[in-house]
Each structure stands twice: as structure tokens, then as C-alpha cells.
C-alpha positions in Angstrom: 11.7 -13.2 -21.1 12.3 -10.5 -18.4 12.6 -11.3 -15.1 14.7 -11.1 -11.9 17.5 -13.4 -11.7 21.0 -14.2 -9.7 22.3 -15.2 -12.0 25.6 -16.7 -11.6 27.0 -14.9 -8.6 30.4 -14.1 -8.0 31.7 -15.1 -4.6 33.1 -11.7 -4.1 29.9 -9.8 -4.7 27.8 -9.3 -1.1 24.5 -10.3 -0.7 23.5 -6.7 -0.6 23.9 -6.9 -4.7 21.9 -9.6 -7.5 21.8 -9.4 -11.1 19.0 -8.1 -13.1 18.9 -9.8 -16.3 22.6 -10.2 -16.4 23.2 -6.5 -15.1 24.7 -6.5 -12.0 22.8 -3.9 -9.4 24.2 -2.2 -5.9 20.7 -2.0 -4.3 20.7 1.5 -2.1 23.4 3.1 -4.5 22.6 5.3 -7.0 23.2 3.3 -9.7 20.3 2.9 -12.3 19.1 0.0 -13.6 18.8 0.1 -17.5 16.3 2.2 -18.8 15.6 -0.6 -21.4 14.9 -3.3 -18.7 12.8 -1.1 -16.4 11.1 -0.6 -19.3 10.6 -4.2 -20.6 9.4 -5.6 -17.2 7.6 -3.0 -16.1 5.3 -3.6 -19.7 5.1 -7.6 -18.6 3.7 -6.7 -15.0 1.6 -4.2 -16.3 0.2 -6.1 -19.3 -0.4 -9.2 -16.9 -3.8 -11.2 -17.0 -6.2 -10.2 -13.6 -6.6 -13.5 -12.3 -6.1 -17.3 -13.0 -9.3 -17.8 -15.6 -7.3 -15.8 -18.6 -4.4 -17.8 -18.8 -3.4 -21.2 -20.0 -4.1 -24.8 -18.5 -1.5 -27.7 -18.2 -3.0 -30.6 -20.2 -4.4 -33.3 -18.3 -4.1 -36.7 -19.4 -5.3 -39.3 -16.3 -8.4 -41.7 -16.6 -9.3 -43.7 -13.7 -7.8 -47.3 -15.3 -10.9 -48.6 -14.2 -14.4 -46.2 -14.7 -17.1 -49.8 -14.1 -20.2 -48.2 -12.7 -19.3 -50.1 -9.2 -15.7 -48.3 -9.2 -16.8 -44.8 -10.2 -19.6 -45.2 -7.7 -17.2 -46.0 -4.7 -14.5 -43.1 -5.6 -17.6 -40.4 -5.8 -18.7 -42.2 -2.4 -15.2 -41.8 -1.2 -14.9 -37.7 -2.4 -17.8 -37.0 -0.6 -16.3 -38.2 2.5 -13.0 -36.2 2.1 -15.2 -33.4 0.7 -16.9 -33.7 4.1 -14.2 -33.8 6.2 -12.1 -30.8 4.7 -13.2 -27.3 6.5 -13.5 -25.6 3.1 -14.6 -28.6 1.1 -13.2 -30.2 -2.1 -10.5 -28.5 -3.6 -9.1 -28.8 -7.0 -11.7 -29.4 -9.9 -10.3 -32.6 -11.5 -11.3 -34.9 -14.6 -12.0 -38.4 -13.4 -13.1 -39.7 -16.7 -16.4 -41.0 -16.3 -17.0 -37.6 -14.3 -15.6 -34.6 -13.2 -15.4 -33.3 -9.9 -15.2 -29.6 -9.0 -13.3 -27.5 -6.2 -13.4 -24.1 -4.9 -9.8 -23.4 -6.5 -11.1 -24.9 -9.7 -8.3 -26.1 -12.4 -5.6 -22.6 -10.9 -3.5 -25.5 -10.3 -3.1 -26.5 -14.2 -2.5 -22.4 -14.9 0.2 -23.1 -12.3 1.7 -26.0 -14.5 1.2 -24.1 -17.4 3.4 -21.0 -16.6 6.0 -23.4 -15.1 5.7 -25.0 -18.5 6.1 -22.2 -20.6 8.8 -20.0 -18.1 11.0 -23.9 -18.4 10.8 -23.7 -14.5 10.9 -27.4 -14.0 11.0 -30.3 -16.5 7.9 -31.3 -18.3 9.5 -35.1 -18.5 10.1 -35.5 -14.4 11.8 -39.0 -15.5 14.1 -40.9 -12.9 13.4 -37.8 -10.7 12.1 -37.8 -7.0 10.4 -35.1 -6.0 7.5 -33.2 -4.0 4.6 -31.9 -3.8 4.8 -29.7 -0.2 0.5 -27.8 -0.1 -0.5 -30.2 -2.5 -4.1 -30.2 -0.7 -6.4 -32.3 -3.3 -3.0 -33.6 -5.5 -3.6 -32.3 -8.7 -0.6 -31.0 -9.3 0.9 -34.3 -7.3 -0.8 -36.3 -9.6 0.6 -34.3 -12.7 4.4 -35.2 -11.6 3.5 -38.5 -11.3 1.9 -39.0 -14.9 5.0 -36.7 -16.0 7.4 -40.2 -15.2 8.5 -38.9 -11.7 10.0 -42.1 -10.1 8.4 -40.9 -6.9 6.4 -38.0 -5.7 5.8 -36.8 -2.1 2.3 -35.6 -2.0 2.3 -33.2 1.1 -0.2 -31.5 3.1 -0.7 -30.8 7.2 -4.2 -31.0 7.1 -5.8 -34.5 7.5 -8.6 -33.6 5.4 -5.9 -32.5 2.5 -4.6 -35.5 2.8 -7.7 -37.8 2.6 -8.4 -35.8 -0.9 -5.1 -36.4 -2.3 -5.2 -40.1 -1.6 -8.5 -40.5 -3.1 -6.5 -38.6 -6.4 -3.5 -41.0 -6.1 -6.0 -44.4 -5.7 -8.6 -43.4 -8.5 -5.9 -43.3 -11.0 -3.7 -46.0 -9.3 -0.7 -44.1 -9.0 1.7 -46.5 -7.0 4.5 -43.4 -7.3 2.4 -40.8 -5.8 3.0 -41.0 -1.9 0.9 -39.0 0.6 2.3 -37.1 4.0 0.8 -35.8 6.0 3.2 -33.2 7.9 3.6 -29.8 8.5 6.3 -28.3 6.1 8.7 -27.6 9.0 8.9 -31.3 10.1 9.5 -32.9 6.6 13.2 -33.3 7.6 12.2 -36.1 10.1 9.9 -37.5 7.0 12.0 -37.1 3.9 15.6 -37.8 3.9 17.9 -35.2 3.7 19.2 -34.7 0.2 17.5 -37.1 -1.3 14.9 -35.0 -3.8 15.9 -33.5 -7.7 12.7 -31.1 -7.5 10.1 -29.6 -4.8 7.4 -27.9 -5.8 5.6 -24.9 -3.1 2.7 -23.9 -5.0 0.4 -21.2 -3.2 2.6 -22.2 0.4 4.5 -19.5 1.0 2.7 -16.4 1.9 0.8 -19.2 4.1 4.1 -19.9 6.7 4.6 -17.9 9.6 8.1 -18.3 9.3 9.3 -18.0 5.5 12.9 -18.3 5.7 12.8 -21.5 8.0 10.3 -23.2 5.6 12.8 -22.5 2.4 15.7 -23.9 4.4 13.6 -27.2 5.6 13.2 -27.6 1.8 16.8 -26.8 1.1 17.8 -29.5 3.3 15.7 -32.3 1.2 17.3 -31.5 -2.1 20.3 -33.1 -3.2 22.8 -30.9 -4.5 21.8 -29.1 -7.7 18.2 -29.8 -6.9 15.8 -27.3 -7.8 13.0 -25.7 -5.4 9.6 -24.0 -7.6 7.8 -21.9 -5.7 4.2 -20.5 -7.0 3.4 -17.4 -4.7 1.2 -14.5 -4.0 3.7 -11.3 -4.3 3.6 -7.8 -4.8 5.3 -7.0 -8.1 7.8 -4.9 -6.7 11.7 -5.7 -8.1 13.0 -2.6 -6.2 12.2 -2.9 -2.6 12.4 -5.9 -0.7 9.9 -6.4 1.6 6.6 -8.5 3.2 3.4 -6.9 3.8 1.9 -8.9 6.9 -1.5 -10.2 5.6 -3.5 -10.2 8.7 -4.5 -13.8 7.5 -6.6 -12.5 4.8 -7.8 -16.0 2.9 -5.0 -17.8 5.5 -2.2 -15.3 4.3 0.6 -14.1 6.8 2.6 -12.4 4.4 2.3 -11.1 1.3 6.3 -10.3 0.0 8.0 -8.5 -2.9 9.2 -10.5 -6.0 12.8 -8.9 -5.1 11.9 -10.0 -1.2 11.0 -13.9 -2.9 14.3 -13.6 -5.1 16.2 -12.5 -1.9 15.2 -15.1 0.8 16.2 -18.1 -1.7 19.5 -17.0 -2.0 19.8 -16.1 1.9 18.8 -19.3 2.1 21.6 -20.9 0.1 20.2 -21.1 -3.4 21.6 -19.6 -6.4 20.6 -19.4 -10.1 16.9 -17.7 -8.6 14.4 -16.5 -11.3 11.4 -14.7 -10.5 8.8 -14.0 -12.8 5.3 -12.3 -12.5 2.6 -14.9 -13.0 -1.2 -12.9 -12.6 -1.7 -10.1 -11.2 -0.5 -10.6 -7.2 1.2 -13.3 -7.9 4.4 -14.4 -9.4 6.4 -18.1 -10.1 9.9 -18.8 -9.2 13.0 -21.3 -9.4 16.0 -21.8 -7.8 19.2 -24.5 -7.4 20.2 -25.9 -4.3 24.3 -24.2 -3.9 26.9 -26.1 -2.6 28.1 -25.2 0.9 26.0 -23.9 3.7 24.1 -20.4 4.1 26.0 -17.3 5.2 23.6 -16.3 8.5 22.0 -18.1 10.9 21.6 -16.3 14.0 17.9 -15.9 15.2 16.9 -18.7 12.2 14.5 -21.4 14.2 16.8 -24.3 13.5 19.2 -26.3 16.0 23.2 -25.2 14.4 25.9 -26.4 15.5 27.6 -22.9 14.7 25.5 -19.6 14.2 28.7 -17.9 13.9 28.4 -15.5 10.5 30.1 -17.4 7.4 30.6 -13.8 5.5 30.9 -10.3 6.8 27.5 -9.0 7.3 26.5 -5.6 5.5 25.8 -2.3 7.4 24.4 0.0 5.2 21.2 0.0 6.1 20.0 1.2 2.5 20.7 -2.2 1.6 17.1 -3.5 2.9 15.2 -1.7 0.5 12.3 -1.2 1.9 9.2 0.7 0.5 9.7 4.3 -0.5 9.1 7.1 2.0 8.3 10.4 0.2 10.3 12.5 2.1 11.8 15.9 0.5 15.3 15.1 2.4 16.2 11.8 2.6 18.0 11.9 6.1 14.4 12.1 6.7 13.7 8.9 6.2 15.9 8.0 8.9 14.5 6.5 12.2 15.7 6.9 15.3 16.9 3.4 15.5 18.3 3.7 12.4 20.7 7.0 13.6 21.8 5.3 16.1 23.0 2.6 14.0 24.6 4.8 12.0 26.3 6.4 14.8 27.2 3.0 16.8 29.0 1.1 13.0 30.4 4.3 12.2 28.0 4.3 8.6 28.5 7.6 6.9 
């Protein structure tokens, strides 16, 4: 299946380069990608279903162990209160059993699982694993990992009324493994212990942090090594320029990246092995493995180090950002002022 990947990457190749497909790829050279690949993945993004209702749903399996009319009356009693106190209500549609019980966001979160699934993102038997949950508003997708075998699964959310849906989730079908937080993302480290998680899943959390990069380390830090972080994103499917589009909080969005710009702040924030793949239109799914060591830059990173001195020689050839095209006849024209003086104060030819 096409996608953008790191691959395995060789110490000695800057972070200004990643593989594509196994080709490795000097962004801001000249070099070409293969015609064949361009090809191939541009005909996935194109051919991708509009929205969430045309693709594939996750099976669920969960009944509420016990459905007595006195039961199923309290847990509708008790959704209605958490439906209440949520600002936008109730929010994934779930199968009870003896009912079902829909959401504004409706069963997206098994089309999530699904693509996972069928991309081998994360395991479909989550045995002996702990993981988490971080967004998980209502818990579907909590409760999924916890039906999958997951010896423990952090259901997390920073919004109280989140967290009161995803509790009624985890006590209607009695799932003692399914744990709710309720934290912001950035404070988990004082919640979770460090390096003690196999999997974390970010579904629909990215594009919602002000601060991307500090919310991939925070998650970084709670994987053990070899741990894997799945993120499910809104993105613009762009795999040559890497860039965010600020959102202007459209539907709570801050940013609204690049699939290269996803594939690019994992590994700057010390992950390697990243896939990226195109979901829906807008949106696209990704993986990647906690690497041994630390990351290579820190300075102006919201996080207490003990060192922010660089760990590698930082690049400066400022083609390297690839950012969105300008369509310029000359391209000295697309230099800035700030950027010519760059140019002229690292000595860049």
C-alpha cells in the first residue's frame, strides 16, 4: 500500500531527508521522486471516499453483562446526565445491547478502527499490552482496546463532561481494565508513568493542540521503548510540502498540517519507523515507534531540559522546510527578506 514512510533511517542521513516508499528523497533538491510512486499515491488520495459514512466500521462486540429492565433503565438515566453535562452533547453512537444510543460523531470512531485495522497500524489482539486512549471523549474506541485483551487502557479526556461519558461506557459493560483521566494531554506525564505504555492512541487530537510538537513529545515520554504512538488526524494530503495551515478554530481546530508535516514532527520528535497514510478526504492515519535515545532539538520546545544544547548539526538550507509552492517565474523570487538575510548571515549559496 503507498504511503509515506521513514523507514529505517540511517544515522548519517539529516533530518532534512525521509524515505518515500523505500526511496530515499533530498527534500528542496532537485531530485524527483519516482514517477511510478507519484503516480500510485497520488491515485489513492484522489480515489479517497468524501467522508467517514463510505468506509468500513470496526466490529463491535460489547453487551452490557447485565440488560434487566432496572439496569438498562439506570445506565439510560445515567447518559442523559453526561449527555447533559457535555457542551455539545453525547458523542459517540454506541450499541448497548438492549438499546442504542446515538452521538453527534456517530460510529467515525469504528471507521477509525477499521483503517487502523486494515493499514496493520496497531494490533487487533492488544493482549498483555497497556495502553491509551488520549481524546477518547465518550470511550468507544477505549472500550474497543479493552474488549481487544488490553491488560489496561487509559481512557483520556480534559473535559469533565468527556469524562463522565466515558465512565458511563466503561461501567455499562463492566470493564474493570478501562481506566478514566481526566487530564489535559500536556500533564499526562504527572498521571501516567513514564515509559510504562506499548501503544497510545490520538484519534482526531492533533489538529486540536495549540502546541503539536510538545503534545507528541508528552506522549513520547509514556511509551516504553519500542512503543508505538497512532495518531488519526485531519491533514492536508500534501507529501511534498511540509506545513500547518492555522485553522482559526474552525469545529475546535488550531491547525490543519500536511501528511509530510505529520510524518515530519514524529520523527523530530524522536520516533522512527513513521507511516502516514491518507484516510478520507482531509484526513489521514499514522504510526510510529518510540527510538532509542533522545530527540535532536530542543530549544524553544515548552518542556523543562536539562540541556537544550543541539544533539546534531542543525540544517541551513532553508529549502529544506518545504513550504507551499509560490508561483514565481524566478525562484530567487520566492525569497523573503528574512530569508536573504539568512542566506547572507550562514553563508548559503
Amino acid at each position: 500500500m503507498p504511503c509515506l514512510g521513514s523507514g529505517d533511517r540511517d544515522p548519517g542521513v539529516p533530518f532534512g531527508e525521509l524515505t518515500w516508499s523505500g526511496a530515499l528523497i533530498a527534500r528542496g533538491s532537485k531530485q524527483k521522486r519516482p514517477n511510478e510512486q507519484t503516480t500510485r499515491v497520488r491515485k489513492r488520495v484522489n480515489g479517497l471516499a468524501p467522508n467517514y459514512d463510505e468506509v468500513p466500521r470496526a466490529t463491535w462486540t460489547l453487551r452490557m453483562p447485565r440488560s434487566e429492565p432496572e439496569r438498562t433503565a439506570e445506565i439510560r438515566d445515567r447518559i442523559t446526565q453526561a449527555t447533559a453535562a457535555s457542551q455539545y452533547g453525547w458523542g459517540h453512537s454506541i450499541d448497548f445491547g438492549p438499546f442504542r444510543q446515538e452521538g453527534f460523531l456517530g460510529t467515525l470512531w469504528l471507521a477509525v478502527a477499521a483503517a487502523l485495522d486494515q493499514a496493520e497500524m496497531w494490533p487487533q489482539d492488544l493482549s498483555g499490552m497497556r495502553v491509551a486512549d488520549v481524546g477518547a471523549f465518550t470511550g468507544g474506541l477505549s472500550a474497543l482496546m479493552a474488549s481487544r485483551g488490553a491488560d489496561l487502557v487509559y481512557s483520556v479526556d480534559e473535559l469533565p463532561g468527556h469524562a463522565q461519558q466515558a465512565r458511563v461506557v466503561s461501567e455499562a459493560f463492566e470493564l474493570e481494565r478501562m481506566r478514566v483521566v481526566e487530564s489535559s494531554l500536556y500533564d499526562l506525564h504527572e498521571v501516567i508513568e513514564p515509559d510504562s505504555l506499548d501503544l497510545i492512541l490520538l484519534s482526531g487530537v492533533l489538529y486540536h493542540l495549540s502546541d503539536m510538537l510538545v503534545g507528541l513529545y508528552t506522549l513520547r515520554r509514556l511509551l516504553k521503548p519500542g512503543g508505538v504512538l497512532v495518531v488519526e488526524t485531519n491533514a492536508v494530503h500534501d507529501l511534498d510540502h511540509s506545513y500547518a495551515n492555522f485553522g482559526r478554530y474552525y469545529a475546535g481546530m488550531w491547525w490543519q498540517p500536511t501528511s509530510l508535516c505529520v510524518s515530519d514532527m514524529y520523527q523530530f520528535m524522536g520516533f522512527e519507523a513513521v507511516r502516514v497514510e491518507p484516510f478520507v478526504e482531509s484526513r489521514c492515519i499514522a504510526a510510529g515507534v518510540k527510538s532509542d535515545g533522545d530527540i535532536p532539538f530542543k530549544r524553544g520546545l515548552h518542556w523543562s531540559f536539562e540541556n537544550r544544547e543541539d544533539a546534531r548539526e542543525r540544517q541551513l538550507d532553508w529549502r529544506v522546510m518545504a513550504p507551499a509552492p509560490l508561483e514565481l517565474e524566478q525562484p530567487d523570487q520566492a525569497l523573503t527578506r528574512v530569508q536573504r538575510l539568512a542566506k547572507k548571515v550562514f553563508r548559503i549559496s
